[in-house]
C-alpha positions as CSV (number, residue, x, y, z in Angstrom):
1,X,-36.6,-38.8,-29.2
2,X,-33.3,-40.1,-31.0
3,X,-30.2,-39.1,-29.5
4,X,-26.4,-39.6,-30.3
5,X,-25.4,-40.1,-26.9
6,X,-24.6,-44.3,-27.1
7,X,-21.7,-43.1,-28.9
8,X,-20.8,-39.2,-28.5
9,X,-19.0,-37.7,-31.2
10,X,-15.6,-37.0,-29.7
11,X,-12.7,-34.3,-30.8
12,X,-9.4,-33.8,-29.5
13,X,-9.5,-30.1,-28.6
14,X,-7.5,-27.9,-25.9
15,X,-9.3,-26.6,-22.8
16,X,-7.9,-23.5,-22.9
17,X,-10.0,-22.9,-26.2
18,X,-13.1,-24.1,-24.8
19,X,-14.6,-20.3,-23.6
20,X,-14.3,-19.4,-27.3
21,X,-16.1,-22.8,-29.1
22,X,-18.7,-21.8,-26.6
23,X,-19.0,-18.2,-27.2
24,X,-19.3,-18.9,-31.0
25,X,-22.0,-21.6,-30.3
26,X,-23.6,-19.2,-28.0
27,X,-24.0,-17.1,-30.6
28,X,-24.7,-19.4,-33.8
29,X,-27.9,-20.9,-32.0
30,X,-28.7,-17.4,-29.9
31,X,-32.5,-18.8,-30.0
32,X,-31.5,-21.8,-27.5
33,X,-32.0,-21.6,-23.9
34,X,-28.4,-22.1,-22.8
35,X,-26.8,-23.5,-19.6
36,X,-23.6,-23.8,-18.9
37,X,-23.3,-25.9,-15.6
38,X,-21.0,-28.5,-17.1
39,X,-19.8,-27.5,-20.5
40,X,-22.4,-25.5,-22.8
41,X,-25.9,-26.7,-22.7
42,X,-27.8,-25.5,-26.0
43,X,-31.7,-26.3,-25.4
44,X,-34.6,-26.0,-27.8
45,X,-38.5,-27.0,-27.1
46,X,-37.5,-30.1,-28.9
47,X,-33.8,-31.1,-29.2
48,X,-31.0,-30.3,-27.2
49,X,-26.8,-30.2,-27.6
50,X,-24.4,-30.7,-25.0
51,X,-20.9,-29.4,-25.2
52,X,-18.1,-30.8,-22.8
53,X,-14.5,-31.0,-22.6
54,X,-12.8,-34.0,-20.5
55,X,-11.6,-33.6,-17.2
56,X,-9.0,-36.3,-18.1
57,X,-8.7,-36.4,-21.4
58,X,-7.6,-33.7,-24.2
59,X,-11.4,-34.3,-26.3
60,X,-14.8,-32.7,-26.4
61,X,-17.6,-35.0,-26.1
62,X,-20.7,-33.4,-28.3
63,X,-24.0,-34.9,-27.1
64,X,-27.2,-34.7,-28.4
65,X,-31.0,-35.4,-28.5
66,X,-33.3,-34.8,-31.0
67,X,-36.6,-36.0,-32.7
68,X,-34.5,-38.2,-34.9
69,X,-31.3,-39.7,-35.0
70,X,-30.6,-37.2,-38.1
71,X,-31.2,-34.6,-36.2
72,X,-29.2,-35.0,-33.3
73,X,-26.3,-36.2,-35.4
74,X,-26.8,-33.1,-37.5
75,X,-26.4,-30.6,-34.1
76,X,-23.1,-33.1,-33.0
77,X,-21.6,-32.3,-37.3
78,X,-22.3,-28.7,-36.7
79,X,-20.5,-28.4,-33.0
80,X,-18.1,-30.5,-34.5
81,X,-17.0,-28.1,-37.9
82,X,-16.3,-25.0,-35.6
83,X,-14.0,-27.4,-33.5
């Protein structure tokens, strides 16, 4: 597994706006399992993406694992364009 997690892809994005970037995601990738225990968990049997927003900070991390490092820089890309 390859994952983009040594250096998240990061986006300066309100909070308040947060319940509708995971709504959309929610609904772009309705074949994941999600969880949304901190920030939006999108699981699939073989890759996952993590969505968060900062507690400090005005940024998203987007966090991923995949098969390969393509991959899981793709799902970050695509989280990323609906930022």
């Amino acid at each position: 597994m390859a994952c983009c997690a040594g250096r998240p892809a990061v986006s300066r994005y309100s909070a308040d706006r947060l319940p509708s970037l995971f709504q959309a995601l929610t609904s772009q990738h309705s074949e994941a399992t999600v969880q949304t225990g901190d920030g939006l968990r999108l699981a699939w049997k073989d890759k996952w993406l993590l969505v968060r927003g900062s507690n400090t900070e005005p940024i998203v991390r987007l966090i991923a694992e995949a098969e390969s490092a393509s991959e899981a820089k793709s799902l970050c890309d695509s989280a990323a364009k609906m930022l």
